[in-house]
N, C-alpha and C positions, 0 to 999 in steps of 0.2 A: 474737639475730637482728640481722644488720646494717639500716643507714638503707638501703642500696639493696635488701635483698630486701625489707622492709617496703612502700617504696617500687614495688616489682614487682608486689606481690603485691595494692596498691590498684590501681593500674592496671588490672591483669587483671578485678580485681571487677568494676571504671568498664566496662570490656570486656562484658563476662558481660551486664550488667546491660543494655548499651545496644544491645549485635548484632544484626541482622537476622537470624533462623535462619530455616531452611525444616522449624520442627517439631521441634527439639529443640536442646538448651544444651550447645556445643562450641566453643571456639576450636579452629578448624581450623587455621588459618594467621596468627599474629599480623600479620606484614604486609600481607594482604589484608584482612584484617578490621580494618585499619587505616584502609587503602582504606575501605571503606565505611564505615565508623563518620565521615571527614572528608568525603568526598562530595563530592570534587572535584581535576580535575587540577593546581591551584596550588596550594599548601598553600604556609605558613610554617610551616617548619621549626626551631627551635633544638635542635642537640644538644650538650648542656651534655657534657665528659668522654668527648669522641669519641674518643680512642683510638686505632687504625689506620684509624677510618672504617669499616670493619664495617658499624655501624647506617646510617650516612649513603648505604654504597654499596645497603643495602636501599630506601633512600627513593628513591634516584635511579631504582633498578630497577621504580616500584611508579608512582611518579608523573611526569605526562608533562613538567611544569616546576613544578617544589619550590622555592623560594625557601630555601635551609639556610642558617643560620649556625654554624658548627661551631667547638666552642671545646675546649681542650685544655690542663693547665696546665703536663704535661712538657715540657720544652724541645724533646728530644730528639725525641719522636712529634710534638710539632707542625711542627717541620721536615719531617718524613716526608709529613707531611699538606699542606704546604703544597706540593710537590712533585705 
């Protein structure tokens, strides 16, 4: 099992574990229940291994001003990104 499904699959627990449900145990929507599990429109954000920004353009979609720092170690995708 790789470092980053290991590393997923804590999260998710940390998730599970800490959700607001209305009566039963589901991640509905990891990004909304993101939203709530942070509990507020400014978060700081680091997204270590952003990649084409995927994840970062969920955060922007999610929160009203996200403070992101987004790091990348390809040359190649971080030009993309920096674009």
């Amino acid at each position: 099992m790789s470092f980053f499904i290991r590393v997923r699959d804590k999260l998710l627990l940390l998730l599970l574990l800490r959700i607001k449900t209305s009566g039963y145990y589901a991640v509905r929507s990891l990004p909304n229940d993101l939203k709530v599990l942070v509990g507020k429109e400014d978060p700081f954000i680091v997204d270590g291994g952003a990649n084409f920004g995927d994840t970062t353009q969920t955060f922007l979609a999610q929160f009203r001003q996200p403070t992101i720092y987004a790091f990348e170690a390809n040359k190649e995708v971080t030009q993309l990104l920096e674009k």
